[in-house]
Biopython code that builds the backbone (N, CA, C, O; Angstrom):
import numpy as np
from Bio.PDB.StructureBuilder import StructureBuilder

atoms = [
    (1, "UNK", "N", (-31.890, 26.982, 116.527)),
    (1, "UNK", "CA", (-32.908, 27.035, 117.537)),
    (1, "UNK", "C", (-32.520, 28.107, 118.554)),
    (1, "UNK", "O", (-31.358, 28.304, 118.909)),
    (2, "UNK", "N", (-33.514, 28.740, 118.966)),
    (2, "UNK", "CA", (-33.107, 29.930, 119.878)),
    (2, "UNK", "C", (-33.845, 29.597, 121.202)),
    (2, "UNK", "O", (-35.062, 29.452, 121.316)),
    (3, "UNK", "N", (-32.779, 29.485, 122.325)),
    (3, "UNK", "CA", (-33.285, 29.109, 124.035)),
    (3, "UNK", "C", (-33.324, 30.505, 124.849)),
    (3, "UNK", "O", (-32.256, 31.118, 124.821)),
    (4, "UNK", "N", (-33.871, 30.817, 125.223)),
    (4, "UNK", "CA", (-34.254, 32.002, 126.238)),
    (4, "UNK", "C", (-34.457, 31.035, 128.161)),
    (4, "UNK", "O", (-35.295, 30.271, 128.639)),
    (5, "UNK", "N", (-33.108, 31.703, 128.692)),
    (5, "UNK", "CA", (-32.617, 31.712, 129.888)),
    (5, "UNK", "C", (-33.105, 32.421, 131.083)),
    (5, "UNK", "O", (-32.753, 33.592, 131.221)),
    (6, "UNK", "N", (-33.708, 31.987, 131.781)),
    (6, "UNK", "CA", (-34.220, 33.039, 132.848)),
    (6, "UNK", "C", (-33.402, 33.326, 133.673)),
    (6, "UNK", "O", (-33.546, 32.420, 134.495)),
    (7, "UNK", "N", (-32.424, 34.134, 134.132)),
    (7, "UNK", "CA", (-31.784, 34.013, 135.176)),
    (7, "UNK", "C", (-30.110, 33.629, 134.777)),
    (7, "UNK", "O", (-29.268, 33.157, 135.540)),
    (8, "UNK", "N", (-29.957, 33.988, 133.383)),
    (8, "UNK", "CA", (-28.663, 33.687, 133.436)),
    (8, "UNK", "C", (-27.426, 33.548, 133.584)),
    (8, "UNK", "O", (-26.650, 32.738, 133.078)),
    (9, "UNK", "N", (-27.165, 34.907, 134.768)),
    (9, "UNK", "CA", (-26.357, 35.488, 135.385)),
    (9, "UNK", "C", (-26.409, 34.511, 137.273)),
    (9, "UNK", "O", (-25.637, 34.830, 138.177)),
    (10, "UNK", "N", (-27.319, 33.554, 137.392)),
    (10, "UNK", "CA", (-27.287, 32.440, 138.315)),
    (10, "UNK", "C", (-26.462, 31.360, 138.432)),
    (10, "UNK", "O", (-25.881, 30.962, 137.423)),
    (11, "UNK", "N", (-26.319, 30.863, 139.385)),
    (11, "UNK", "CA", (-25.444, 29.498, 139.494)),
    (11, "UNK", "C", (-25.287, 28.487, 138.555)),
    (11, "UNK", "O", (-24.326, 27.940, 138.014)),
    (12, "UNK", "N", (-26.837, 28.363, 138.499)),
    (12, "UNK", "CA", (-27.300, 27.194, 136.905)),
    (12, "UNK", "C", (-27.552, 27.770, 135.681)),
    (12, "UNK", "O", (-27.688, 26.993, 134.736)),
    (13, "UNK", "N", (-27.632, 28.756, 135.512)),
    (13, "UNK", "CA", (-28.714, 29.430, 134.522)),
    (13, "UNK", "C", (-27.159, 29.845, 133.734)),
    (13, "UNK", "O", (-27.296, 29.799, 132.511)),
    (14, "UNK", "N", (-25.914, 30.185, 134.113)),
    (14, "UNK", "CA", (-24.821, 30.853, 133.485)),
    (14, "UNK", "C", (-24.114, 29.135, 132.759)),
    (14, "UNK", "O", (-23.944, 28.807, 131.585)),
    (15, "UNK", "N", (-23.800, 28.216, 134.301)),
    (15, "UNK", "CA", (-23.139, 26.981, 133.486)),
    (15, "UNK", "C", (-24.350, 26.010, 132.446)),
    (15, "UNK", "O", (-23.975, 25.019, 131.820)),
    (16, "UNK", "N", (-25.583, 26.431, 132.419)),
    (16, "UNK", "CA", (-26.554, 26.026, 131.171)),
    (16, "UNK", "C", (-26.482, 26.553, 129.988)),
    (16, "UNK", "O", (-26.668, 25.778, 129.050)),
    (17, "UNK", "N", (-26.176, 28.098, 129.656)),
    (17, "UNK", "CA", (-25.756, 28.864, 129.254)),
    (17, "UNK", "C", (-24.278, 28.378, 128.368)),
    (17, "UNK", "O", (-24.143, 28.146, 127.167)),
    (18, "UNK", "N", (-23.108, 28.330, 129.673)),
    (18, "UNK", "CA", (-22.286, 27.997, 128.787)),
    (18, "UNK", "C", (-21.967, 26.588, 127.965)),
    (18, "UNK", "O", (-21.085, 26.353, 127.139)),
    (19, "UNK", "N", (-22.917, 25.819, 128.451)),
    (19, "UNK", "CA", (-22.835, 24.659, 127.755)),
    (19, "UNK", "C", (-23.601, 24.645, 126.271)),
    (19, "UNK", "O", (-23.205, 23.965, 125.325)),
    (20, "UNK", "N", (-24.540, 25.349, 126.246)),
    (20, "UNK", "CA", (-25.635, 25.517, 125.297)),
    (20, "UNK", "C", (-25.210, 26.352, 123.978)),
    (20, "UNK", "O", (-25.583, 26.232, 122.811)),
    (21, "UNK", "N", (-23.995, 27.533, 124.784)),
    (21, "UNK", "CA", (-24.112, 28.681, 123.477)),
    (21, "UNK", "C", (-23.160, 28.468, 122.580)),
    (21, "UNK", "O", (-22.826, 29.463, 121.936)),
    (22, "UNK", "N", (-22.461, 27.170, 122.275)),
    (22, "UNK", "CA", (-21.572, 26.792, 120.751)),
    (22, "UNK", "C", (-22.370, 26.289, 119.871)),
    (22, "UNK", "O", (-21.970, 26.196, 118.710)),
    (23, "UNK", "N", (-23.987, 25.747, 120.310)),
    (23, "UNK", "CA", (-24.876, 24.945, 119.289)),
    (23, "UNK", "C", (-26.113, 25.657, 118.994)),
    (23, "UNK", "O", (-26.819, 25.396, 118.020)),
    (24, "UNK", "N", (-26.372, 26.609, 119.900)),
    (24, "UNK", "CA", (-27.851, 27.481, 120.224)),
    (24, "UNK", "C", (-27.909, 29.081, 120.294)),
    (24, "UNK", "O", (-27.114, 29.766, 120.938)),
    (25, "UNK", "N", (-28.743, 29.460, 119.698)),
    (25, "UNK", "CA", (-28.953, 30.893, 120.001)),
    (25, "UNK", "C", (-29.351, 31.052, 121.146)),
    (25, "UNK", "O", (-30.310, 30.327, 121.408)),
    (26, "UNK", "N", (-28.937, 31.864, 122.160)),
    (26, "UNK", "CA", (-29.357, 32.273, 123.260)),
    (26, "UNK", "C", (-29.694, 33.566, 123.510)),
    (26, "UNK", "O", (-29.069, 34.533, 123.074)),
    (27, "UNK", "N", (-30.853, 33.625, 124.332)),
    (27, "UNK", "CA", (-31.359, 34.968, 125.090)),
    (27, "UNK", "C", (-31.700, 34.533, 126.267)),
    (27, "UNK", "O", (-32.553, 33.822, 126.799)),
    (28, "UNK", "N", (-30.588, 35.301, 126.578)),
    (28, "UNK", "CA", (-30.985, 35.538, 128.673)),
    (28, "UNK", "C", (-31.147, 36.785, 128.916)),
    (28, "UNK", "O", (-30.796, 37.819, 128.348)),
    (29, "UNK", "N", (-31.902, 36.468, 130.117)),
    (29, "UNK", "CA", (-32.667, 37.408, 131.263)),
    (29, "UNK", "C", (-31.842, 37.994, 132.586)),
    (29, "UNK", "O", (-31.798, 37.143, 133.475)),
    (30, "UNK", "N", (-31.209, 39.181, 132.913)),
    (30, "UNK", "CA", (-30.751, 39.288, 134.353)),
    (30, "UNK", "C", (-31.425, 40.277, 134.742)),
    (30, "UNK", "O", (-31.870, 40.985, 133.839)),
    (31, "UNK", "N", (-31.670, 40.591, 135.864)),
    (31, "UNK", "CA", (-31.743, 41.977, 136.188)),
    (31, "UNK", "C", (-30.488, 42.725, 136.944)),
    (31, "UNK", "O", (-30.721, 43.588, 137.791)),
    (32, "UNK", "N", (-29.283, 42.389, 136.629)),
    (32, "UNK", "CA", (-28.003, 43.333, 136.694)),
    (32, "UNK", "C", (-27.637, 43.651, 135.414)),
    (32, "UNK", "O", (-28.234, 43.189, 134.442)),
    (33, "UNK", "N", (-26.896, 44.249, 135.346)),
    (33, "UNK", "CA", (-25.707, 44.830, 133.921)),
    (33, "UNK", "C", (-24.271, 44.493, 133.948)),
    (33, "UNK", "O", (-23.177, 44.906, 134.331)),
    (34, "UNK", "N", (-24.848, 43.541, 133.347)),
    (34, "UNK", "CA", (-23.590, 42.467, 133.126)),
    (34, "UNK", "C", (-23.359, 42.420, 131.501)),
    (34, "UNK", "O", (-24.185, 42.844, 130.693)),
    (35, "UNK", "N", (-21.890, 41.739, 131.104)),
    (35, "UNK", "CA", (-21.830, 41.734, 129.867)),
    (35, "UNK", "C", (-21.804, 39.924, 129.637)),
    (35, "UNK", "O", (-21.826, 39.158, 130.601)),
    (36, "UNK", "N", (-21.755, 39.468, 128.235)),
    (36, "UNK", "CA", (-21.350, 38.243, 128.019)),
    (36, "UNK", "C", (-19.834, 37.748, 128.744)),
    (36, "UNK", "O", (-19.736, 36.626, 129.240)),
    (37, "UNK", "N", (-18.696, 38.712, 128.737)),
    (37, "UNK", "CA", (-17.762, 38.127, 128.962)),
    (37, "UNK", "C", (-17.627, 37.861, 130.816)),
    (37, "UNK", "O", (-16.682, 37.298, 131.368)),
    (38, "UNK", "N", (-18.949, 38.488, 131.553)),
    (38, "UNK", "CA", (-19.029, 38.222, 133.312)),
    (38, "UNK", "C", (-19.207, 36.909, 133.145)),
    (38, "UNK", "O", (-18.496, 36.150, 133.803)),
    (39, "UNK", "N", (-20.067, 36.439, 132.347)),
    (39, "UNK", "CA", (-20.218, 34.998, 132.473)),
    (39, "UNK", "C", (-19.799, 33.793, 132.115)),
    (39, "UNK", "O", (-20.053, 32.681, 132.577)),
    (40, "UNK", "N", (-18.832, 34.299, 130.851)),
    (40, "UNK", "CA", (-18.340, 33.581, 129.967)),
    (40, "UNK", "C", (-18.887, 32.700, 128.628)),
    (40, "UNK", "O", (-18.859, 31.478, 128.479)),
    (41, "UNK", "N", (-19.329, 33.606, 127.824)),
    (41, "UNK", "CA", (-20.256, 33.773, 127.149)),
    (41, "UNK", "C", (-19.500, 33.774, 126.256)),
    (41, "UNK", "O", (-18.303, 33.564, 126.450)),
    (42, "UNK", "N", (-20.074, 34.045, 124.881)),
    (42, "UNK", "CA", (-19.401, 34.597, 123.639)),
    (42, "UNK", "C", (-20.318, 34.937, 122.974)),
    (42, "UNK", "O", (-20.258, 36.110, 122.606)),
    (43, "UNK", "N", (-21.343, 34.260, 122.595)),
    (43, "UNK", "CA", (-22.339, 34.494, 121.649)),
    (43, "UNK", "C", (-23.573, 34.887, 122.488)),
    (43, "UNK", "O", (-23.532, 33.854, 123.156)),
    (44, "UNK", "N", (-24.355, 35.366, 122.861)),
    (44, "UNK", "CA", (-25.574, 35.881, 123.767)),
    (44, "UNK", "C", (-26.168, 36.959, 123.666)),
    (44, "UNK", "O", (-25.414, 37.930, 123.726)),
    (45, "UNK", "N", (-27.599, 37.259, 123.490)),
    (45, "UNK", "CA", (-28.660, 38.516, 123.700)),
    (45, "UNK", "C", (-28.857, 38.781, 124.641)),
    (45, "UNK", "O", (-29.971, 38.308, 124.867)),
    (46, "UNK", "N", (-28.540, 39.248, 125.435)),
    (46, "UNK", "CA", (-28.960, 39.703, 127.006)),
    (46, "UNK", "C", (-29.733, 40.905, 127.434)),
    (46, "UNK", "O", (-29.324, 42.051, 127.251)),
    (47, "UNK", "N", (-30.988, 40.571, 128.075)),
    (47, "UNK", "CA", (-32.192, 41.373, 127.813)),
    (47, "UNK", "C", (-31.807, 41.624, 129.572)),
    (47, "UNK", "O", (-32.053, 40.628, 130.252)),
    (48, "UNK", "N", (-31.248, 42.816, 130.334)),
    (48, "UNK", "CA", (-31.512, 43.436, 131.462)),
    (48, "UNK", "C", (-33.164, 43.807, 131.581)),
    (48, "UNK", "O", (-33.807, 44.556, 130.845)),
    (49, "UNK", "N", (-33.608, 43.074, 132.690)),
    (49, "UNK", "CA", (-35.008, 43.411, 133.257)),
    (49, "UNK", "C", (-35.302, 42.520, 134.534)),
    (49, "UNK", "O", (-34.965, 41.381, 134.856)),
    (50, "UNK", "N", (-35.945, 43.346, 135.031)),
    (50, "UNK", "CA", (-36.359, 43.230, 136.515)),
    (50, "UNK", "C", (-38.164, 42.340, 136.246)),
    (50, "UNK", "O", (-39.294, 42.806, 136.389)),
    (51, "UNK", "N", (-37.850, 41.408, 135.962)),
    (51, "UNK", "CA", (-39.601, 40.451, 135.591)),
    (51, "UNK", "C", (-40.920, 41.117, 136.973)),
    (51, "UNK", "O", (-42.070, 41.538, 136.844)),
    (52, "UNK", "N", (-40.004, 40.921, 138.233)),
    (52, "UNK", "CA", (-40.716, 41.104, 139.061)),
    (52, "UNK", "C", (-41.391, 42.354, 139.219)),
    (52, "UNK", "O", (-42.568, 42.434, 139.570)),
    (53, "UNK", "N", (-40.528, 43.497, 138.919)),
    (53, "UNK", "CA", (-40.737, 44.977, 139.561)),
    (53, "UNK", "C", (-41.082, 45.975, 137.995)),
    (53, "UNK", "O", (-41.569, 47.104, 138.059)),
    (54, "UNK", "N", (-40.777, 45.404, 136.889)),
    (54, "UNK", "CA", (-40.648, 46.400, 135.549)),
    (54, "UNK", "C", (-41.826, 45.936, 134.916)),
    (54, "UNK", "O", (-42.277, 44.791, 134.893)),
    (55, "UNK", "N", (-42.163, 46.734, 134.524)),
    (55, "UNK", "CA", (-43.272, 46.533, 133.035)),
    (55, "UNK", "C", (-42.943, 45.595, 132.318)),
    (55, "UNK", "O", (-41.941, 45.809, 131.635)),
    (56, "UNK", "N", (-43.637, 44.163, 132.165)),
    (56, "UNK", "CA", (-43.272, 43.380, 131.210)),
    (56, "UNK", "C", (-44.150, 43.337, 129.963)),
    (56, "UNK", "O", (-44.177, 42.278, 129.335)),
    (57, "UNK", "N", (-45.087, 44.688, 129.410)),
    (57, "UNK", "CA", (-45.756, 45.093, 128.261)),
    (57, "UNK", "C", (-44.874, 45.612, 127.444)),
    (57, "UNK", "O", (-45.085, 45.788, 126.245)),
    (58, "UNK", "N", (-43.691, 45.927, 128.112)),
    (58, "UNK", "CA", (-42.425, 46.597, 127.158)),
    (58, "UNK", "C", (-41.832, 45.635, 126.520)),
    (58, "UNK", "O", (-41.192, 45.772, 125.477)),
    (59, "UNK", "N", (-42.012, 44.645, 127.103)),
    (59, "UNK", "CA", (-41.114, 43.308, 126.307)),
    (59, "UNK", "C", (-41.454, 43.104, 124.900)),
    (59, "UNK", "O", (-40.581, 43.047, 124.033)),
    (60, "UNK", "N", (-43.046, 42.962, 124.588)),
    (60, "UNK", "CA", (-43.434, 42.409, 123.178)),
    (60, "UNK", "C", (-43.665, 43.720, 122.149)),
    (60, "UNK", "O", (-43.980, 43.534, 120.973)),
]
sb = StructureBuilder()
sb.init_structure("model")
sb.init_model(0)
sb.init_chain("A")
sb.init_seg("    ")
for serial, (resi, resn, name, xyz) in enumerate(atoms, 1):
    if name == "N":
        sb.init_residue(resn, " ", resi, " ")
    sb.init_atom(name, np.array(xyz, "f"), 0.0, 1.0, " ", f" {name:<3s}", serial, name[0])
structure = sb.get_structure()
């Protein structure tokens, strides 16, 4: 099953994250440039974008 994270570079959104990504595919959302290992990650897609301010027609 694949979970998509809004915000996963956040308070909640990183320790949801790390609880989730030994059983789940994950894709999170930041708008910094960060890698998996800032958060403590291992397995993760991490899509850099700004939801608020960027084109979100580029997404699909």
């Amino acid at each position: 099953m694949k979970i998509l994270i809004l915000g996963i570079d956040g308070m909640i959104g990183h320790k949801i994250a790390q609880s989730l990504s030994e059983d789940f595919i994950l894709i999170g959302s930041t708008r910094k440039n960060i890698s998996n290992s800032d958060i403590g990650i291992k397995n993760c897609n991490l899509i850099t974008h700004n939801f608020i301010t960027d084109n979100t027609s580029t997404l699909l």
